[in-house]
N, C-alpha and C positions, 0 to 999 in steps of 0.2 A: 629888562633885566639882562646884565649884561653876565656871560661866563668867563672865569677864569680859572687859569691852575694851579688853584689854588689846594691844598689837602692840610687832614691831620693825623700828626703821626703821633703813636703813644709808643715808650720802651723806657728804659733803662740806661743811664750815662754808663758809658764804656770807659772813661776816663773823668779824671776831674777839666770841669772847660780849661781852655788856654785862653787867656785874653793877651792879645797881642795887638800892633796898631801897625797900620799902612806907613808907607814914604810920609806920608802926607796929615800923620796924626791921628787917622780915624782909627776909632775901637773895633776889634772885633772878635769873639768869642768862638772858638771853631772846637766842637767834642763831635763826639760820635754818641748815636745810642743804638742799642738791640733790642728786637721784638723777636719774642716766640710766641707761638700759638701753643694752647695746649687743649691734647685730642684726648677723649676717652677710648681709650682700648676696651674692645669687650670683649677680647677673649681673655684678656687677665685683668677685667674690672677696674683697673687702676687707672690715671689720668698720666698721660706722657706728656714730654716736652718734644714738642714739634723741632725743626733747624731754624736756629735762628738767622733772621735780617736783620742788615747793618746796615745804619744808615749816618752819611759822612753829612754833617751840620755847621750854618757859619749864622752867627748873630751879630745884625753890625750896629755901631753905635751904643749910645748911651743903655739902650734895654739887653745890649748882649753883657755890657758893665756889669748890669747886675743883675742879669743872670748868671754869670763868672763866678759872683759875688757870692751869689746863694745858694748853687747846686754844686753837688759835687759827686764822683764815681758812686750807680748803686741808685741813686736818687729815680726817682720812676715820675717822668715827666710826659708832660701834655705839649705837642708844639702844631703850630701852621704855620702854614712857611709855602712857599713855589719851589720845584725842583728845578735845578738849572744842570744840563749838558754841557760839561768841560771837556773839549777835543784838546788833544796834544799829542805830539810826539815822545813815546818815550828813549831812551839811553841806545836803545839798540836802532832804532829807527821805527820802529811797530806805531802805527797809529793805533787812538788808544781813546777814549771816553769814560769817564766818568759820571755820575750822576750824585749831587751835591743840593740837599732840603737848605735854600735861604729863609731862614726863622724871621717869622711877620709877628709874631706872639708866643710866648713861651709859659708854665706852670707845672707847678708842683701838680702831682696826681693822688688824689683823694683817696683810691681805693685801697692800698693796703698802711695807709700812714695818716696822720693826721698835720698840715701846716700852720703858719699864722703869716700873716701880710704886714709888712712893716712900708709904711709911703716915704719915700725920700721928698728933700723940700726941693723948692728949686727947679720943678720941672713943669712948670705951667699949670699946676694946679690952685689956682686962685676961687675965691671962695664972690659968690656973687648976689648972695645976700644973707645977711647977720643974724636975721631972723629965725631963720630952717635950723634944725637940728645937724650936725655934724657927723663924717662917718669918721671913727679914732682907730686908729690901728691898734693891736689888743698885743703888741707885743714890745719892748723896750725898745727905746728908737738908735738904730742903726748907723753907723758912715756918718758920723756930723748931721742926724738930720734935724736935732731940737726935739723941744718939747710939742705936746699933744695939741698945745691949745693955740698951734698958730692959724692962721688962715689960707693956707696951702689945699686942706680937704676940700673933696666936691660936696655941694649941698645935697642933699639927698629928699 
């Protein structure tokens, strides 16, 4: 078993994503989200909001598309991703680091809302045999994806 650095982070978009592309064409989605804890105070019984962390996020490619696509500021999302160390210089000359979550997997978060999964076509999901039952996305199809009954789903 091999370890990596990998984690998951839960919070809140700070903004709607930015999808933006490289010199070079590639996608990539860059928001921020916030997490607060919340503590119970007992001496006034009440539950408080703890200080929130913020945390600076980039989604590259086709799954940052559409996550772009589907979230937007407020949305309380589910992500993994590796954190990456960006050193630089900044304006005055001060060396400077940042720490930056690169998203491996992104999702909507269940607990205060309810979602629905729409499959885009086109992305390698080919169906492998005609027989099995199909899984259907249960909500109108999205971005040109077509109809329900193509062969895109995975067999289940």
């Amino acid at each position: 078993m091999a370890l990596d650095n990998v984690t998951t982070v839960v919070g809140q978009l700070t903004t709607d994503p930015e999808l933006r592309h490289t010199k070079k064409g590639i996608p990539v989605a860059s928001f921020a989200i916030a997490h607060n804890d919340r503590i119970f105070d007992r001496d006034s019984e009440e539950w408080v909001d703890g200080d929130p962390t913020f945390v600076r996020c980039s989604y590259w490619r086709e799954p940052g598309e559409n996550f772009a696509e589907s979230h937007e500021k407020g949305d309380r999302v589910i992500l993994i991703g590796k954190f990456k160390q960006n050193d630089f210089t900044d304006k005055d000359g001060n060396e400077r680091s940042t720490l930056e979550l690169n998203v491996e997997e992104a999702g909507p978060s269940n607990k205060f809302a309810t979602t629905t999964a729409t499959r885009r076509k086109g992305n390698g999901n080919t169906s492998k045999s005609k027989g099995k039952a199909k899984a259907k996305a249960s909500a109108s199809a999205k971005a040109g994806s077509g109809d329900d009954d193509s062969d895109d789903d995975f067999d289940f």
